[in-house]
C-alpha positions as CSV (number, residue, x, y, z in Angstrom):
1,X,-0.6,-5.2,19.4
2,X,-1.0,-2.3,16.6
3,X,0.1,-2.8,12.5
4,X,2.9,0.1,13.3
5,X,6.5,-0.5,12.3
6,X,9.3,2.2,11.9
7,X,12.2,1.6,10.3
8,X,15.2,2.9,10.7
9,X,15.8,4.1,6.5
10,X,19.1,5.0,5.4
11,X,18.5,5.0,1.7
12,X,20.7,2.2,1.0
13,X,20.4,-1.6,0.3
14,X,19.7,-3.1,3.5
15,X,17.3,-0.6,5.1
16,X,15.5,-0.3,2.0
17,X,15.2,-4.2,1.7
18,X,13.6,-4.3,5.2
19,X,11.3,-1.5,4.1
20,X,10.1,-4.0,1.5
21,X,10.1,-6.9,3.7
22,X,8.0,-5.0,6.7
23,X,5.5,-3.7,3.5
24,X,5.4,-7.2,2.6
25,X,4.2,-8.1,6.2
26,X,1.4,-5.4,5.7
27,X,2.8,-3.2,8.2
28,X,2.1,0.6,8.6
29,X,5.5,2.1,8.2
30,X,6.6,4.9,9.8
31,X,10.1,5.5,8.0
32,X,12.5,7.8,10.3
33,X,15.9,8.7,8.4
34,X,19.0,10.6,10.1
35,X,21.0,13.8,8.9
36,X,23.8,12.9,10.5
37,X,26.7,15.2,8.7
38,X,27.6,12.5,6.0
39,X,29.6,13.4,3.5
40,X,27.1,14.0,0.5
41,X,22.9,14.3,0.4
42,X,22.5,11.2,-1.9
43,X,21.7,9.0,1.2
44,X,19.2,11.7,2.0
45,X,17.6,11.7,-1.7
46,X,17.5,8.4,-1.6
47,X,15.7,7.5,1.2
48,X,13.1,10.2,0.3
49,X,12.5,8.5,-3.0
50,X,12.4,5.0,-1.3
51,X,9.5,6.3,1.5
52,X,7.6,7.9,-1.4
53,X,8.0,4.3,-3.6
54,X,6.6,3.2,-0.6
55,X,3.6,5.9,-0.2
56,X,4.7,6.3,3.6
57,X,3.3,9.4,4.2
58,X,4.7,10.3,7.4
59,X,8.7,10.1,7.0
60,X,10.5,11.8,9.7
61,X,14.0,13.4,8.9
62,X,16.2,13.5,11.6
63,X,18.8,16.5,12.0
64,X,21.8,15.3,14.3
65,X,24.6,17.3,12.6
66,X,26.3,17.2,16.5
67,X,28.1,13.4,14.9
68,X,30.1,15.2,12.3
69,X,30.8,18.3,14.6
70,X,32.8,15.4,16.3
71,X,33.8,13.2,13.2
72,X,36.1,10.5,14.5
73,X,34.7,9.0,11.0
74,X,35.6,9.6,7.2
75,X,32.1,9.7,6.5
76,X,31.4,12.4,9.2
77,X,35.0,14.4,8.6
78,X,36.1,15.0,5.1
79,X,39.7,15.9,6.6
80,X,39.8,11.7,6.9
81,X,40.1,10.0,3.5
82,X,38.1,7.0,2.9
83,X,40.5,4.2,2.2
84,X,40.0,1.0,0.2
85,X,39.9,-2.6,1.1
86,X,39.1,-2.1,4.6
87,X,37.0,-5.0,4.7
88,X,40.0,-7.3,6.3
89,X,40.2,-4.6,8.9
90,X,38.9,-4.8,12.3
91,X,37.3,-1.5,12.6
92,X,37.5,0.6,9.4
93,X,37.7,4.5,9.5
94,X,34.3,4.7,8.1
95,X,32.8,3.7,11.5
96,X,30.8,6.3,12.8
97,X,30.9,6.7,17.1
98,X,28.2,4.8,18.8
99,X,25.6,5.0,15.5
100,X,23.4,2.8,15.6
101,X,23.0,3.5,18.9
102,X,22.0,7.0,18.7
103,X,19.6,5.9,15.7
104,X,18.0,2.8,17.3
105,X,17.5,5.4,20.7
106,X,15.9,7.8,19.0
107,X,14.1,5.2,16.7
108,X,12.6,3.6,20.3
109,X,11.6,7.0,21.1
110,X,9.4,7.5,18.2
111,X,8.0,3.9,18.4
112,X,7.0,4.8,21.8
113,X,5.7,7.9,20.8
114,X,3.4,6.9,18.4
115,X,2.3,3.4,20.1
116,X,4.6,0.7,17.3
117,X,5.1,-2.6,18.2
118,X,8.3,-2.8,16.0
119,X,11.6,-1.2,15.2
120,X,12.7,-2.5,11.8
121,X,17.0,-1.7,11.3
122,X,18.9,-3.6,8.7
123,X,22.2,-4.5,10.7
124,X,24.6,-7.7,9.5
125,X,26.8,-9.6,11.2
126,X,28.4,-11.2,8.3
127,X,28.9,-8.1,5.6
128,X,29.3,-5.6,8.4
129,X,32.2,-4.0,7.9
130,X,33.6,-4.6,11.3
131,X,31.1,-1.7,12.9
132,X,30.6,-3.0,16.5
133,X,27.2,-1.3,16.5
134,X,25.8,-4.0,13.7
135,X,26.7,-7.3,16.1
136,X,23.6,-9.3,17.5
137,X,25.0,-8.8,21.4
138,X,24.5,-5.1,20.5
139,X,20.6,-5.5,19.3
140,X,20.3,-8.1,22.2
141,X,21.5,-5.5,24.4
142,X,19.7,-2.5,23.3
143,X,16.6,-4.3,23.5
144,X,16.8,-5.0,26.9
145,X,18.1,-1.1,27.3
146,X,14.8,-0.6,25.6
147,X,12.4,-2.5,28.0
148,X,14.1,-1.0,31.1
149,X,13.9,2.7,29.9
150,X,10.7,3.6,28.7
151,X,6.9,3.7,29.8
152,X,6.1,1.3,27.4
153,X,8.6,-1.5,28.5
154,X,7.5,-1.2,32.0
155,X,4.0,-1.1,31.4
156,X,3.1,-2.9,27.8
157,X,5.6,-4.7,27.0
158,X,9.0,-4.3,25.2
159,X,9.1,-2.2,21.9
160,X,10.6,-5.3,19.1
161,X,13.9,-4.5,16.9
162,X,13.8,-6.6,14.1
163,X,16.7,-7.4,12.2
164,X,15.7,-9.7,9.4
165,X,18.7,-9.6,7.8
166,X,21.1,-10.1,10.5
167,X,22.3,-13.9,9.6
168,X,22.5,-12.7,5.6
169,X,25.3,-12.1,3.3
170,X,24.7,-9.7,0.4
171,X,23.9,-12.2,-1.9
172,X,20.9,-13.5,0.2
173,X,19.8,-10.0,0.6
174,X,19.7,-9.1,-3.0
175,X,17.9,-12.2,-3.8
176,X,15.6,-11.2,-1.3
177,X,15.2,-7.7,-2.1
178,X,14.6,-8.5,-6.0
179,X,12.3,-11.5,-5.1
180,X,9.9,-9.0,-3.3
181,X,10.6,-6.0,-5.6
182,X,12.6,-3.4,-4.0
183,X,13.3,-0.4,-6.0
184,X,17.0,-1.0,-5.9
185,X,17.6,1.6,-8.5
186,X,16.5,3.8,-6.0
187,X,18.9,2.8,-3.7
188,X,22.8,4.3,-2.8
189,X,25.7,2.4,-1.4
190,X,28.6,4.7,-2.3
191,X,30.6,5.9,0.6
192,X,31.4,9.0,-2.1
193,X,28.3,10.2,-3.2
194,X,28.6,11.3,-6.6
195,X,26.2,10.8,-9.3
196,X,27.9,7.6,-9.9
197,X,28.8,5.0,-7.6
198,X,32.8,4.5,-7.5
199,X,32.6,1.3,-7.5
200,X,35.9,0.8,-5.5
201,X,34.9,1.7,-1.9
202,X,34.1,-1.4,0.6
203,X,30.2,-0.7,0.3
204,X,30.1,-0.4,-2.9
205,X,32.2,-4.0,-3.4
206,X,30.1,-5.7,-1.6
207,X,27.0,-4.2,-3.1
208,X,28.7,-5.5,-6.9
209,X,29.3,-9.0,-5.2
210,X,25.8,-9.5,-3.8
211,X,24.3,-8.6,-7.5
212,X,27.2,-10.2,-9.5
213,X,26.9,-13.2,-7.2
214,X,22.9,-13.5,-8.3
215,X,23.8,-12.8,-12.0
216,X,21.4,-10.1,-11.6
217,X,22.3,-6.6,-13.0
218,X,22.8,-3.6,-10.6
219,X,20.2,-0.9,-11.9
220,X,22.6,2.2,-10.4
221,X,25.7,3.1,-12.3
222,X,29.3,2.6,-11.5
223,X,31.9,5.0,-13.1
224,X,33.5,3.6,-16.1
225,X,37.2,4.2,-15.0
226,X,36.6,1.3,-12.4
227,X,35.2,-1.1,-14.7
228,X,37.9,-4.0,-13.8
229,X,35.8,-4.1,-10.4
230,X,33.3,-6.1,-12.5
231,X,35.7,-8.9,-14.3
């Protein structure tokens, strides 16, 4: 066993809370963060910020512009419009095709690469949006795609995904996150991506809940025009 972890760093609350909570374990991070065609660089900015917060010196930027060549996703295809209160949906249109599986695949591979013992993603089943790809039979099953596919699951034993914060609603996580000082100013939940947050998408409501919920303040700002989202 090796102090290596990468995680999987989006540049929003969740990854960023399990960057603090894998720095908390004493962990060498390797930080690994996807340029996927999203709608706006502030995830991008962020998580550069986060992995510098962090002094990770080696944080790998991944280009795989092919997921909004095919969209399928508002977040990937800014022909699709990303609709409010989606939260009651099923599957909302900001899902983006297989995901997490693309990350977590080419997250493994790096792990493998450069001998971790741990993946580190932060995937919920209860605030999840409905995205199939954040369900614990998904990480249960990658896993085991894991230990079967490489060299190091055949002959070392099985690269770990951790997902601390699986079984946590955004309250607990914020409470978490602020209890072991993550720089959530740093940090970007807007599915919109402008300087300030709209306040109105589903990330952003549950990101308001999670703090309001805490009575803790929310160090990003939210535009003033939506300011009944707070009441």
């Amino acid at each position: 066993m090796n102090n290596r972890a990468v995680v999987v760093l989006s540049g929003g609350l969740d990854s960023s809370t399990c960057m603090g909570i894998a720095k908390k374990k004493g962990y060498e991070i390797y930080p690994i963060t996807f340029s996927y065609g999203q709608r706006h660089d502030r995830e991008l900015n962020s998580a550069i910020s986060i992995a510098e917060y962090y002094k990770c010196d080696d944080h790998k930027i991944v280009d795989i512009n092919f997921l909004s060549e095919i969209g399928g996703s508002s977040l990937t295809d800014k022909s699709l419009e990303i609709r409010e209160n989606e939260l009651s949906e099923d599957i909302p249109n900001t899902y983006v095709p297989a995901r997490n599986l693309i990350f977590l695949s080419l997250a493994i591979a790096y792990a493998e690469t450069i001998d971790a013992d741990y993946i580190y993603i932060g995937v919920n089943s209860l605030d999840y949006s409905g995205y199939p790809d954040c369900r614990p039979e998904f990480i249960d099953s990658i896993q085991n795609t894991a230990r079967l596919a490489t060299k190091r699951g055949v002959n070392q034993g099985n690269i770990i995904i951790n997902t601390p914060l699986m079984d946590l609603d955004k309250k607990q996580i914020v409470k978490l996150g602020v209890r072991i000082n993550v720089p959530f100013e740093l940090t970007t939940s807007c599915y919109i991506g402008e300087d300030e947050a709209c306040g109105v998408c589903d990330s952003c409501l549950l990101r308001i809940q999670g703090f309001q919920q805490n009575n803790y303040v929310d160090p990003i700002k939210y535009m003033s025009k939506n300011e009944e989202t707070f009441k």
